[in-house]
GULONU-882084 format. One record per residue: residue number from 1; residue in one letter; chain; x, y, z of N, C-alpha, C, O in turn. Coordinates in nm, 4 decimals. Atoms other than C-alpha are relative to their C-alpha. Layout:
<bapas>
> NUM_A_A_X_Y_Z_X_Y_Z_X_Y_Z_X_Y_Z
...
</bapas>
This chain:
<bapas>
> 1_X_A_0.0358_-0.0641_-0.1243_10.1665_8.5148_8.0545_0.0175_-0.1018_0.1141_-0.0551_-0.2002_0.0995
> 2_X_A_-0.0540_0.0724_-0.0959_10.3101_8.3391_8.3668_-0.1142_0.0212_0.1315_-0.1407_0.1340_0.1730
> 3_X_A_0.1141_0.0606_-0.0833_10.0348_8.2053_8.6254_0.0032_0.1839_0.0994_-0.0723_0.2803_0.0871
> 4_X_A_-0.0020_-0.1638_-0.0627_10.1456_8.5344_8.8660_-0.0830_0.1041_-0.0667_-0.1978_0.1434_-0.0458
> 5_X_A_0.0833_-0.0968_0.0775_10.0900_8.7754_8.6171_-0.1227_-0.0003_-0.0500_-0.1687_0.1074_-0.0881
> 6_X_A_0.1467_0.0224_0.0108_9.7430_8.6346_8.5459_-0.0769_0.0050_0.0935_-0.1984_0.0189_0.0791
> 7_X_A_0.0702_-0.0204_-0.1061_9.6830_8.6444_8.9100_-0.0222_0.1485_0.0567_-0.1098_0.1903_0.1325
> 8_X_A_0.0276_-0.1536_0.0057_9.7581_9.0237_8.8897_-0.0630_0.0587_-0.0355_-0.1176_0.1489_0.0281
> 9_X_A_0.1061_-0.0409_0.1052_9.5673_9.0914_8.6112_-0.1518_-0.0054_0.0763_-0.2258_0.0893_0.1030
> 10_X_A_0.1481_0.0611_-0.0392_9.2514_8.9072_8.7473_0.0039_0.1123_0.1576_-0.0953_0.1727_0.1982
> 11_X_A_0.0473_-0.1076_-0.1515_9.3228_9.1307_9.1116_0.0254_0.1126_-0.0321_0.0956_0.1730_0.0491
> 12_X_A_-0.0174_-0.1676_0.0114_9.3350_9.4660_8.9779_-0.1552_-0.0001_-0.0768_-0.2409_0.0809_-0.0416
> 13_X_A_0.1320_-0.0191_0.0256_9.0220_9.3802_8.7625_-0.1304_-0.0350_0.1118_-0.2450_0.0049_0.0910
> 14_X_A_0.0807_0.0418_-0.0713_8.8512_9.2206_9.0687_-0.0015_0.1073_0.1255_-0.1092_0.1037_0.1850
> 15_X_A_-0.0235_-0.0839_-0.1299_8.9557_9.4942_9.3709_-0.1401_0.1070_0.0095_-0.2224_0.1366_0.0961
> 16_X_A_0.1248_-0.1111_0.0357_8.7157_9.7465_9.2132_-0.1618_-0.0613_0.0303_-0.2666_-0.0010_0.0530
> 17_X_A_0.1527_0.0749_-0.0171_8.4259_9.4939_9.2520_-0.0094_0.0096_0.1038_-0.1234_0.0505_0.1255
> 18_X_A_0.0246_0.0459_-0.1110_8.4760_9.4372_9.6092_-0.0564_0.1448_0.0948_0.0240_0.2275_0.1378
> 19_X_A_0.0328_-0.1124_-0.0551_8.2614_9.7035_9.7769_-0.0274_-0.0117_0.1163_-0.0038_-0.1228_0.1637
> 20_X_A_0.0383_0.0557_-0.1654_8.1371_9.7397_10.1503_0.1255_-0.0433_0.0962_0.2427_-0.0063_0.1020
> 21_X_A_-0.0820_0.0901_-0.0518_8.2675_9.5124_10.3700_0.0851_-0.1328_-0.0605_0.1375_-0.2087_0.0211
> 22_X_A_-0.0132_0.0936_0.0971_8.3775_9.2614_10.0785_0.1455_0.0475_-0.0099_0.1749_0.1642_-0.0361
> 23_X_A_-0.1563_0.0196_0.0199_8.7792_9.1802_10.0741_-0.0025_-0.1324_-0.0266_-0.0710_-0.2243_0.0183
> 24_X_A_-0.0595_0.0710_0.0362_8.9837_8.9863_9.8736_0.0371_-0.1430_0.1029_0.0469_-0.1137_0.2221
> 25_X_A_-0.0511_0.0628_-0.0743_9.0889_8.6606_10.0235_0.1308_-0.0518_-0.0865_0.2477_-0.0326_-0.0529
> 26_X_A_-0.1266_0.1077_0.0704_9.3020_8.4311_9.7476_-0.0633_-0.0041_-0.1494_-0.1847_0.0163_-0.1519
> 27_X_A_0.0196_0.0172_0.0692_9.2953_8.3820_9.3783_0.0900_-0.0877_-0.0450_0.2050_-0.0464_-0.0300
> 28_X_A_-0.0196_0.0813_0.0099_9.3929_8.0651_9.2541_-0.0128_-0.0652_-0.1361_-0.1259_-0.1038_-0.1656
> 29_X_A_0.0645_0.1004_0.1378_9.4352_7.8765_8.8723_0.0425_-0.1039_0.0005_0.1548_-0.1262_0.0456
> 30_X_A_0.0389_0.0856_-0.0321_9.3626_7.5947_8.8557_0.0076_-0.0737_-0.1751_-0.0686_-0.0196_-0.2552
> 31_X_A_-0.0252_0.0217_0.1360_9.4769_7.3907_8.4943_-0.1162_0.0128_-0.0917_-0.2144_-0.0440_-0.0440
> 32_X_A_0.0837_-0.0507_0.0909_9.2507_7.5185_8.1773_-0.0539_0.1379_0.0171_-0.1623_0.1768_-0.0263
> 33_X_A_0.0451_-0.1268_-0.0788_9.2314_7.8473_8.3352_-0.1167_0.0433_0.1035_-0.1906_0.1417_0.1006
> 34_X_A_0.1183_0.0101_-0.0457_9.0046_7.7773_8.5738_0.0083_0.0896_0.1268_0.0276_0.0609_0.2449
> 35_X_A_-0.0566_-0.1479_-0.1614_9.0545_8.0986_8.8167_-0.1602_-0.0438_0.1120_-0.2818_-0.0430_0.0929
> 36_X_A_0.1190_-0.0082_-0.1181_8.8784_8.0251_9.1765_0.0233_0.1447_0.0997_0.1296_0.1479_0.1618
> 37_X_A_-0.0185_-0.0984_-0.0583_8.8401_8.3673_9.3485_-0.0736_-0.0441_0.1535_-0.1826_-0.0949_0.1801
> 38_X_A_0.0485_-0.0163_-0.1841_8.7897_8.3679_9.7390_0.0483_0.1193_0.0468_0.1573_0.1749_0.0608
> 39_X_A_0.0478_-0.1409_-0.0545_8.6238_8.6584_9.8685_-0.0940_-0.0337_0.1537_-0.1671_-0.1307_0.1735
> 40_X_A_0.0710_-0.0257_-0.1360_8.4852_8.7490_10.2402_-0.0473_0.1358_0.0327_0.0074_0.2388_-0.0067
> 41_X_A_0.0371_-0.1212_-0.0530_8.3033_9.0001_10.3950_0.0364_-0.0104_0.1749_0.0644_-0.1132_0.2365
> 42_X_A_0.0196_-0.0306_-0.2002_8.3108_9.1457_10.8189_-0.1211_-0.0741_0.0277_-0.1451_-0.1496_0.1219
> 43_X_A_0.1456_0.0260_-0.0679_7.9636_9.0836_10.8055_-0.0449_-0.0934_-0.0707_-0.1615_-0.0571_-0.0864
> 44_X_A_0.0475_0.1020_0.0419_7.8866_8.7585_10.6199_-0.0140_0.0450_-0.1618_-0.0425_0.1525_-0.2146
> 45_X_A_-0.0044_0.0329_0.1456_7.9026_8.6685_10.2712_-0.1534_-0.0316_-0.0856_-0.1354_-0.1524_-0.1007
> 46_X_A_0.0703_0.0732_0.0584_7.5993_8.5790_10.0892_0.0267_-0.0522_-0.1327_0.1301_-0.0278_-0.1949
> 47_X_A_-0.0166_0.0629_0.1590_7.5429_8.3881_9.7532_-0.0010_0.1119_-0.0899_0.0970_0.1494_-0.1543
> 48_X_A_0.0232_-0.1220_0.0850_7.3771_8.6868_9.5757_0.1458_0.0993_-0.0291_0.1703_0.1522_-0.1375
> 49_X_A_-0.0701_-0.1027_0.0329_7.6759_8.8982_9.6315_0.1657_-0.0708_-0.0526_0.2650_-0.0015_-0.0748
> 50_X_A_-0.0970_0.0993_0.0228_7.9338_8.6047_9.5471_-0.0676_-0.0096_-0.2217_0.0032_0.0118_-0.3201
> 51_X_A_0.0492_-0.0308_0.1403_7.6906_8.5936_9.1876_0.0215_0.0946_-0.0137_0.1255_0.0793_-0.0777
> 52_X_A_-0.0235_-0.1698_0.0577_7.7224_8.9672_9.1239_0.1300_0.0174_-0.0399_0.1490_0.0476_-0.1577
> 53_X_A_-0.1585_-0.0014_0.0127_8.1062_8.9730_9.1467_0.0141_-0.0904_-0.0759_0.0876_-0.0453_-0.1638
> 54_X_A_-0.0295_0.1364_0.1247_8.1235_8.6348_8.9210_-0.0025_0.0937_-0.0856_0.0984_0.1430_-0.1360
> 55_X_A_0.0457_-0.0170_0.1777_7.9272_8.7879_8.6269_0.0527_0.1281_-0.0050_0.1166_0.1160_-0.1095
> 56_X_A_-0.0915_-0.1383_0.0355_8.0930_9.1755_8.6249_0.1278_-0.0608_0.0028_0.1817_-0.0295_-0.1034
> 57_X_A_-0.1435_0.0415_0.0555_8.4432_8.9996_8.6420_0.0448_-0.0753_-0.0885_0.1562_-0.0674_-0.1404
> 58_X_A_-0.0417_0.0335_0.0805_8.3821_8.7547_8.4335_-0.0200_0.0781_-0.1583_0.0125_0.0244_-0.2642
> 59_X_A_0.0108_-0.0547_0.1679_8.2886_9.0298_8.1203_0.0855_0.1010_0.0416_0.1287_0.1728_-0.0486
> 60_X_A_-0.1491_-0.0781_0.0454_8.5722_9.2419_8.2723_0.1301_-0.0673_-0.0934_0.2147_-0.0165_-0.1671
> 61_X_A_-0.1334_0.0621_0.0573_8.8058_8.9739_8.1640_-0.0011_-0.0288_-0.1516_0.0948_-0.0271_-0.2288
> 62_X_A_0.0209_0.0718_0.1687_8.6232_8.8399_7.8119_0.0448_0.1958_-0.0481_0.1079_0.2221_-0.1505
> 63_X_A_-0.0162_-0.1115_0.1178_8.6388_9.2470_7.7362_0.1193_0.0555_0.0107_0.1387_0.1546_-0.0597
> 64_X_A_-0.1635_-0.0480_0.0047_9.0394_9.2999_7.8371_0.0513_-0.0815_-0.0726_0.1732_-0.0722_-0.0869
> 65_X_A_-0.0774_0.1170_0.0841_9.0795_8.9695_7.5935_0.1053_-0.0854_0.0472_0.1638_-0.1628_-0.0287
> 66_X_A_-0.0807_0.0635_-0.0302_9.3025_8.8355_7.8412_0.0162_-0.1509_-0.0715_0.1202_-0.1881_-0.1260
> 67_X_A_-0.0181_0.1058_0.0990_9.2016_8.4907_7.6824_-0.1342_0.0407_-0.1335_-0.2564_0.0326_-0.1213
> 68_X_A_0.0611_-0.0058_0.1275_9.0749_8.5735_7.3201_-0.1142_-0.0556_-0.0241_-0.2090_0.0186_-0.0500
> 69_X_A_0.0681_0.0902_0.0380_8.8713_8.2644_7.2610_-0.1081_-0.0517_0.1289_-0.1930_-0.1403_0.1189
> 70_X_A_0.1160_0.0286_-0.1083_8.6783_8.2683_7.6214_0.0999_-0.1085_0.0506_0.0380_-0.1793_0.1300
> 71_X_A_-0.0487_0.1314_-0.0540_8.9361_7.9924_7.7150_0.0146_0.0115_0.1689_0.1099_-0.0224_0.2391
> 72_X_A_-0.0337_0.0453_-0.1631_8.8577_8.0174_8.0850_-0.1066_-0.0148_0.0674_-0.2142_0.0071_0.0117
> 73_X_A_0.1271_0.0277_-0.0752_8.6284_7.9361_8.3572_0.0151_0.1232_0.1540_0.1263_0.1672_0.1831
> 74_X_A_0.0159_-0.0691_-0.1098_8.5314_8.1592_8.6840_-0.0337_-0.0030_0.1212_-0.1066_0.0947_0.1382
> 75_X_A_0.0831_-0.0102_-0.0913_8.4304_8.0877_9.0290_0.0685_0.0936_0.1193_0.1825_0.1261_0.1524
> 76_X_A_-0.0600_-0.1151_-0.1093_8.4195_8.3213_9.3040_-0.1357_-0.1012_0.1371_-0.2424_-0.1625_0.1428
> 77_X_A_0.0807_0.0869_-0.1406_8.3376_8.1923_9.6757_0.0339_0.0212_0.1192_0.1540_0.0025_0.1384
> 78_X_A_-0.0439_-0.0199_-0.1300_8.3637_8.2615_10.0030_0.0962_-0.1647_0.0668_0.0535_-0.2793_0.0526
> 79_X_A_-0.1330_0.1374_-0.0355_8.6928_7.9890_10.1581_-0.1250_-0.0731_0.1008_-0.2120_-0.0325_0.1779
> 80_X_A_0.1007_0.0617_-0.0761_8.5243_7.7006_10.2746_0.0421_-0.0324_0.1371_0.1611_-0.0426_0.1669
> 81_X_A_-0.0510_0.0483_-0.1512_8.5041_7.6007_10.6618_0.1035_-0.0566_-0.0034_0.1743_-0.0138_0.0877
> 82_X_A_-0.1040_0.0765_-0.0293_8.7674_7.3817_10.6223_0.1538_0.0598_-0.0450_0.2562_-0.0084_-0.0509
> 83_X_A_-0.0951_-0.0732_0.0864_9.0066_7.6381_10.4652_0.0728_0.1191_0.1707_0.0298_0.1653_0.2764
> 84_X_A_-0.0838_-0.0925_-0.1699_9.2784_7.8450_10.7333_-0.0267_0.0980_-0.0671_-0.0400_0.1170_-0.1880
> 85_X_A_0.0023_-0.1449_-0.0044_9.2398_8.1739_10.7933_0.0925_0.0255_-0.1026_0.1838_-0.0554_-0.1199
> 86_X_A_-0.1633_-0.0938_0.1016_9.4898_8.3550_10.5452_0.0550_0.1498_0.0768_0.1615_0.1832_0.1288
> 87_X_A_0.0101_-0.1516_-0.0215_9.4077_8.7221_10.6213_-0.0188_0.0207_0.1730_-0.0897_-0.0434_0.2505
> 88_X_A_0.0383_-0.0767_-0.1399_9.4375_8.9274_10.9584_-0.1575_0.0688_0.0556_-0.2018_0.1101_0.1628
> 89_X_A_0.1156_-0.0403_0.0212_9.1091_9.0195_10.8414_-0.0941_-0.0945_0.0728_-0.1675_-0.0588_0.1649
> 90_X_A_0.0184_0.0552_-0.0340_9.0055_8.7338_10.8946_-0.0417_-0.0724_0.1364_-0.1403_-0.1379_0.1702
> 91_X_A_-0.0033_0.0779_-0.1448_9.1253_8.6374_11.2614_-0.1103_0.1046_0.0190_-0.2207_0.0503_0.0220
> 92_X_A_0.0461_-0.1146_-0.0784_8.9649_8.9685_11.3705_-0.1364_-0.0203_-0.0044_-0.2029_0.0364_0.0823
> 93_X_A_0.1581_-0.0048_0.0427_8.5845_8.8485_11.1984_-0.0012_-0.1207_0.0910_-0.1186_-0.1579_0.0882
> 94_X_A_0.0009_0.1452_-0.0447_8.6304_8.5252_11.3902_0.0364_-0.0236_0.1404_0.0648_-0.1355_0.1830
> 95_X_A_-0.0384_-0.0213_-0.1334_8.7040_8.6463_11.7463_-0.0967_-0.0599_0.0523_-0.2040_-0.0660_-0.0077
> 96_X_A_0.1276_0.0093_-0.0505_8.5010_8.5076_11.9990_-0.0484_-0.1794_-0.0806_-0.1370_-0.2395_-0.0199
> 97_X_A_0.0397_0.1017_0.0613_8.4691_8.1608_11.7380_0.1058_-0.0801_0.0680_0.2032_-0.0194_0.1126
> 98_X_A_-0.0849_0.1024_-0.0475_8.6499_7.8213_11.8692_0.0984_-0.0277_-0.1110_0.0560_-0.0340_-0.2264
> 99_X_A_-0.1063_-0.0025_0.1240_8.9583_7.7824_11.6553_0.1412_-0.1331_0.0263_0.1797_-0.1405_0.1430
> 100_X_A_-0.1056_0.0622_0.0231_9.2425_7.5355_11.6034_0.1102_0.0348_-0.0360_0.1105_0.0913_-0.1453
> 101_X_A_-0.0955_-0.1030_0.0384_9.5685_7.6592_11.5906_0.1374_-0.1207_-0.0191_0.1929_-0.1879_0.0678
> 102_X_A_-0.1260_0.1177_0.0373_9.8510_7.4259_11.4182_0.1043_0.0971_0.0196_0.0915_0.2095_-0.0289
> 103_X_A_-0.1149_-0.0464_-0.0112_10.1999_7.5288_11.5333_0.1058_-0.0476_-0.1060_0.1002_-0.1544_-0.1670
> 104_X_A_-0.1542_0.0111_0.0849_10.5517_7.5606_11.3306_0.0409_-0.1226_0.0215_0.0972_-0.1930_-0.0623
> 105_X_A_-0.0540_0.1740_-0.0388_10.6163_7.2290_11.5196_-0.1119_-0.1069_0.0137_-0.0811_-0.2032_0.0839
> 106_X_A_0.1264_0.0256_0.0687_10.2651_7.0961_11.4151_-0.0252_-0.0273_0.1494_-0.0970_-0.1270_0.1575
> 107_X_A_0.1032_0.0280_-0.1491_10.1604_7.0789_11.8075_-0.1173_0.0824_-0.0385_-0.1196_0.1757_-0.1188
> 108_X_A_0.1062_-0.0501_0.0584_9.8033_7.1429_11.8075_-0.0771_0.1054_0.1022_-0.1242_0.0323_0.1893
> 109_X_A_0.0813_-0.0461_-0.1119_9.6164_7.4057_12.0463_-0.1461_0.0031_-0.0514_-0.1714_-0.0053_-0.1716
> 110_X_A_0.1581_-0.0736_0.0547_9.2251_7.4936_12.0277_-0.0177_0.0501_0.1173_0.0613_0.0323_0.2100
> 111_X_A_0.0473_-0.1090_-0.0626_9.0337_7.7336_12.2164_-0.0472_0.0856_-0.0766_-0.0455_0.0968_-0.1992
> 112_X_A_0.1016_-0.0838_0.0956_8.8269_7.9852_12.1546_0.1382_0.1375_0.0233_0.2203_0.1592_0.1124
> 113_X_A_-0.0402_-0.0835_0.0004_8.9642_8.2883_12.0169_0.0057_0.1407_-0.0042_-0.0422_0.2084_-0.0952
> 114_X_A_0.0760_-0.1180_-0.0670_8.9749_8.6070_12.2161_0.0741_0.1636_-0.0192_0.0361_0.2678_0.0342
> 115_X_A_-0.0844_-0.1707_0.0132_9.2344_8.9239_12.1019_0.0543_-0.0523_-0.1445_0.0451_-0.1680_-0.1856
> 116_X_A_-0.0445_0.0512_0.1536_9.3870_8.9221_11.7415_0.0756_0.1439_0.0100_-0.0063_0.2204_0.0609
> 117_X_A_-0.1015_-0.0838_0.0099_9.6748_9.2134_11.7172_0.0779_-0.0486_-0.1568_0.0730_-0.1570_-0.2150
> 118_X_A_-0.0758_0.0463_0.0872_9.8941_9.2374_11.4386_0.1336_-0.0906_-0.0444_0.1728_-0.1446_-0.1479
> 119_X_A_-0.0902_0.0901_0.0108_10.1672_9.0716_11.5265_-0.0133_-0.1649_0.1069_0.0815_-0.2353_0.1417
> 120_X_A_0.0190_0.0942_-0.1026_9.9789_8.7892_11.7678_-0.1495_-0.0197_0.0110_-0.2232_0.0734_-0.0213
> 121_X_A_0.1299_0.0351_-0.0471_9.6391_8.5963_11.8780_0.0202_-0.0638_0.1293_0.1249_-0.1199_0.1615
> 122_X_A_-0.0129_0.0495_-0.1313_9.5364_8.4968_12.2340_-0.1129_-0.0611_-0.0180_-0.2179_-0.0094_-0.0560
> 123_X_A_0.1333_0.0255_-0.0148_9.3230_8.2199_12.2766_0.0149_-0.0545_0.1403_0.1130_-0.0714_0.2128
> 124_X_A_0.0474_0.0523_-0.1596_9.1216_8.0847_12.5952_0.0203_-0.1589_-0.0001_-0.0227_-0.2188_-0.0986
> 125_X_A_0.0623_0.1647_-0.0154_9.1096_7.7255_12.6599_-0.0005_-0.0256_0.1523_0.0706_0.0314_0.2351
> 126_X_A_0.0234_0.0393_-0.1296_8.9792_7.5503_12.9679_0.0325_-0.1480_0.0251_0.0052_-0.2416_-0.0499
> 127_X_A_-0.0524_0.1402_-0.0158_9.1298_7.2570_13.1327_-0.0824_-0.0424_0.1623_-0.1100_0.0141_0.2681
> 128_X_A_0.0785_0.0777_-0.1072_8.9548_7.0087_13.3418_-0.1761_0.0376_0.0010_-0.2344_0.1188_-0.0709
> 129_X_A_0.1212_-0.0608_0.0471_8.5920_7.0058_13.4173_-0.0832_0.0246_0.1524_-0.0473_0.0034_0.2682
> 130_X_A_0.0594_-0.0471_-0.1596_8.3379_7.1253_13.6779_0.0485_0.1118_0.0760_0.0702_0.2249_0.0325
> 131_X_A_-0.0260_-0.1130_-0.1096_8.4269_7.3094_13.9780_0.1370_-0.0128_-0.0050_0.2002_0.0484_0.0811
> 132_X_A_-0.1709_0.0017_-0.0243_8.8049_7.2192_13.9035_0.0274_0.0625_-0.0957_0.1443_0.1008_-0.0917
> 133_X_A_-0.0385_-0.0752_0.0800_8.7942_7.3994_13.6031_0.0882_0.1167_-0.0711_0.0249_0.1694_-0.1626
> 134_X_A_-0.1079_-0.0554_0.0062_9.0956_7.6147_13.5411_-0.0273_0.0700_-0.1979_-0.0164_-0.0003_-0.2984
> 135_X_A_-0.0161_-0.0692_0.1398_9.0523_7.8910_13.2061_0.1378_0.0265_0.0173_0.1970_0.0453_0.1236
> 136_X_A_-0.1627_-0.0310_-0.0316_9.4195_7.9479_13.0850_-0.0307_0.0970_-0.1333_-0.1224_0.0892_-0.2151
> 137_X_A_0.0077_-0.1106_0.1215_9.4669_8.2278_12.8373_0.1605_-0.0083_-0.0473_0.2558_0.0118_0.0279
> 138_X_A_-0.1489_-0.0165_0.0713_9.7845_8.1998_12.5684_0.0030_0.0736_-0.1210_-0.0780_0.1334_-0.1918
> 139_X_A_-0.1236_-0.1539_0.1161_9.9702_8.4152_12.3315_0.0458_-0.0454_-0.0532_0.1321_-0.1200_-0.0069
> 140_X_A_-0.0633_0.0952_0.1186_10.0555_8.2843_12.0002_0.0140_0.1068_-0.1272_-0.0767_0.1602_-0.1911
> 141_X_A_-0.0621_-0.0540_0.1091_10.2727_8.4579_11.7493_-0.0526_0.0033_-0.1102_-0.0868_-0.1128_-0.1323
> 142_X_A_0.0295_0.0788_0.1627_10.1607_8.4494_11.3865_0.1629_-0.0243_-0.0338_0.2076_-0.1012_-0.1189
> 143_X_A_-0.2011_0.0623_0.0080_10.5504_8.3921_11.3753_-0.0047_-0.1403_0.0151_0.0612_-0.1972_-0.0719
> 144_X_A_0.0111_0.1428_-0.0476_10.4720_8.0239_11.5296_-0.1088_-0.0273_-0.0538_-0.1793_-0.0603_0.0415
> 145_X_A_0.1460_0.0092_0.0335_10.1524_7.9790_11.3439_0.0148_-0.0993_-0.1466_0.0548_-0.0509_-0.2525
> 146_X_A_-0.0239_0.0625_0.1418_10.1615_7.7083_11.0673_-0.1639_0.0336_-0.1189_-0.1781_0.0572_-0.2389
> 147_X_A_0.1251_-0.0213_0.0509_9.7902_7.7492_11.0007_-0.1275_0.0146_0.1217_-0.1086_-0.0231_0.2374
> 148_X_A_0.0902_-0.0183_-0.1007_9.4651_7.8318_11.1846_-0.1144_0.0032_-0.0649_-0.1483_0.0877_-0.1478
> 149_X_A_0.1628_0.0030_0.0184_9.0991_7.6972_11.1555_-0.0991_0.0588_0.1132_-0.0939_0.0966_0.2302
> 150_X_A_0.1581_-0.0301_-0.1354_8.7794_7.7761_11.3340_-0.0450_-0.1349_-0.0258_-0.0487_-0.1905_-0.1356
> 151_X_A_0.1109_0.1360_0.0289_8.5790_7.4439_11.4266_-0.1336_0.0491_0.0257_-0.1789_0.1370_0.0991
> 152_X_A_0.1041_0.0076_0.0186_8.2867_7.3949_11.3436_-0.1215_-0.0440_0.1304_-0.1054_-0.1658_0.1238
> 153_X_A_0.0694_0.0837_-0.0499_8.0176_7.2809_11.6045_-0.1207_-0.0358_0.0322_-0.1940_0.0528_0.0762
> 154_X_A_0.1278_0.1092_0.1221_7.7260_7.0248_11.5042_-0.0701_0.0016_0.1495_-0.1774_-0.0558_0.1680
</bapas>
């Protein structure tokens, strides 16, 4: 069974779990079969519902025998802060959050980010400070988009 087809397997048994606001993000193995599932919700993730989805997928999989002998491991998790957006889903839960936006030609923008369309995001950023302050608003392709974080701030 070729890594793909195990990642199929594992998202047709996992889709059915995801109820609510709860979407798929990425599924990932990891050598000894160590499948990491990343899942998100619109409205926040908790632990509890990150445990619930573990333990029903992991006895969907021991009872389809995909591995016979239990030979695998399971975690499911919401992508950590430091992880790019993937999903359109995504930008759209995160509007309104300060974001980092690496370009095709790794130039870097940030700003906060304020429209999310399907084929584009606009974020704000402000240049200079005080009463000279100048907001500029830009328009960025997911076409030109190498990756995109939200920062964090402490």
């Amino acid at each position: 069974m070729t890594q793909d087809t195990q990642i199929q397997a594992v998202e047709k048994l996992v889709e059915p779990l995801l109820t609510g606001d709860i979407f798929l993000v990425s599924i990932k193995i990891k050598p000894t079969n160590n499948f990491k599932i990343y899942i998100d919700a619109d409205n926040g993730l908790g632990i509890e519902k990150c445990i619930k989805i573990n333990r029903a997928l992991y006895k969907l999989m021991e009872e389809t025998g995909m591995y016979p002998n239990g030979d695998f491991s399971l975690e499911v998790s919401s992508p950590g802060l430091n992880e790019p957006l993937k999903l359109l889903r995504q930008y759209k839960k995160n509007i309104g959050r300060d974001v980092e936006v690496i370009m095709l030609d790794e130039v870097k923008k940030t700003g906060r980010l304020n429209t999310v369309t399907d084929e584009k995001i606009t974020i704000e950023t402000i240049e200079g400070k005080g009463k000279k302050a100048i907001t500029k608003t830009e328009e960025i392709t997911f076409a030109n988009i190498k990756h995109t974080k939200v920062l964090i701030k402490i």
